[in-house]
C-alpha positions as CSV (number, residue, x, y, z in Angstrom):
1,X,110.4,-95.7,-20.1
2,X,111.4,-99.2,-20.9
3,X,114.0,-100.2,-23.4
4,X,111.2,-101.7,-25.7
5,X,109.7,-98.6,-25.9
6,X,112.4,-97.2,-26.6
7,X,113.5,-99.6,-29.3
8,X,109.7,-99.0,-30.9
9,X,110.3,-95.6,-31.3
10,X,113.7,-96.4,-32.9
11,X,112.1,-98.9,-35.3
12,X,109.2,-96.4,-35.7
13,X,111.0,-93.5,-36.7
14,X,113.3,-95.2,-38.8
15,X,110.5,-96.6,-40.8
16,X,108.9,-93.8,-41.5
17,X,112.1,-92.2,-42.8
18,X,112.4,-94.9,-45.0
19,X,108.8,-94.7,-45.9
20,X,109.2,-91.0,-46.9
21,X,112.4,-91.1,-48.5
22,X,110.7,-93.3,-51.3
23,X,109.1,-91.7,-53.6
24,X,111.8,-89.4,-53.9
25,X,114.1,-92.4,-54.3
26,X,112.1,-94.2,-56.8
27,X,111.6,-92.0,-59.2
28,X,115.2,-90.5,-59.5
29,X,116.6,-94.4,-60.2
30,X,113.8,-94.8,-62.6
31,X,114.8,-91.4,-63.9
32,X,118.7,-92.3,-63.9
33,X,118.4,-95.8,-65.5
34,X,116.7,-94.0,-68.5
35,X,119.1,-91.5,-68.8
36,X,121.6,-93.8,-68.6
37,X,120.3,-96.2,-70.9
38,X,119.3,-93.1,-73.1
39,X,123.2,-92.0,-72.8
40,X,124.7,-95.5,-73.6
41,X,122.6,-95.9,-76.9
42,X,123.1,-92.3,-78.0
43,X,126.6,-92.5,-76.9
44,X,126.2,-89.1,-76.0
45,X,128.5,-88.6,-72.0
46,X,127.5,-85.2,-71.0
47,X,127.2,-84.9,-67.4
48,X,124.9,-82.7,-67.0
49,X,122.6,-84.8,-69.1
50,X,122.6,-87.2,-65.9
51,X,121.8,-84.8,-62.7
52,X,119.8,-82.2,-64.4
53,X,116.6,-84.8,-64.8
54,X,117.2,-86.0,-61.7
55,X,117.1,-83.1,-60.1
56,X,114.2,-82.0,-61.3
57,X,112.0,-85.5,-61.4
58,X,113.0,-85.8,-57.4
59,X,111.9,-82.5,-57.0
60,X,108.5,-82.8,-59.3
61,X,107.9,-86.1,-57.1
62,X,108.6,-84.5,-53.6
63,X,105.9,-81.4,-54.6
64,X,103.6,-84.2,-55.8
65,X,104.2,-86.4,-52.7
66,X,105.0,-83.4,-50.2
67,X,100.9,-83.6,-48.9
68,X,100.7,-87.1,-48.1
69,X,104.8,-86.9,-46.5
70,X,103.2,-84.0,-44.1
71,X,100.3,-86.1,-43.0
72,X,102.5,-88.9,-42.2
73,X,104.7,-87.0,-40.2
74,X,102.0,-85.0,-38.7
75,X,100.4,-88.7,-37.4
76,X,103.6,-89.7,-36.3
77,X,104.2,-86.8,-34.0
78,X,100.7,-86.7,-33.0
79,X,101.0,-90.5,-31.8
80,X,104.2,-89.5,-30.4
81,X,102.8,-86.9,-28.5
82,X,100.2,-88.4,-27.2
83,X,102.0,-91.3,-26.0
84,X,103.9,-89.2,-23.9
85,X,101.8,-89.8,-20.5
86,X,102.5,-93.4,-20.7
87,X,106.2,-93.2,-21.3
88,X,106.8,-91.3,-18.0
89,X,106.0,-93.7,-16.0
């Protein structure tokens, strides 16, 4: 196993983590700025008001998401996997 192999895999896996982190991500800033912008023009600073919709938006948008997120990390364990063989050398 070379060091740019190993470097590939680095770059690989931490790709994909970014890759499946965003959905989730996205939709709790879009979900915070408009609670935030909801708060500053209501005027109204409850806390709650700002983690309860975020909560559940990330989690509507990781049950949404969650069937493409498993097929990606299924591929990328699979490819892992089979790439195995070659790194032993």
């Amino acid at each position: 196993m070379t060091q740019d192999m190993v470097i590939g895999l680095a770059r690989q896996a931490v790709e994909l983590t970014l890759i499946l982190g965003l959905p989730m991500l996205g939709v709790g800033l879009i979900v915070g700025l408009a609670v935030s912008l909801f708060q500053a023009v209501t005027q109204i600073q409850e806390m709650t008001l700002s983690f309860v919709p975020k909560i559940i938006a990330v989690l509507v948008a990781l049950l949404v998401s969650f069937p493409w997120l498993m097929n990606k990390l299924v591929d990328f364990t699979r490819n892992l996997m089979e790439q195995i063989p070659a790194m032993v050398r």
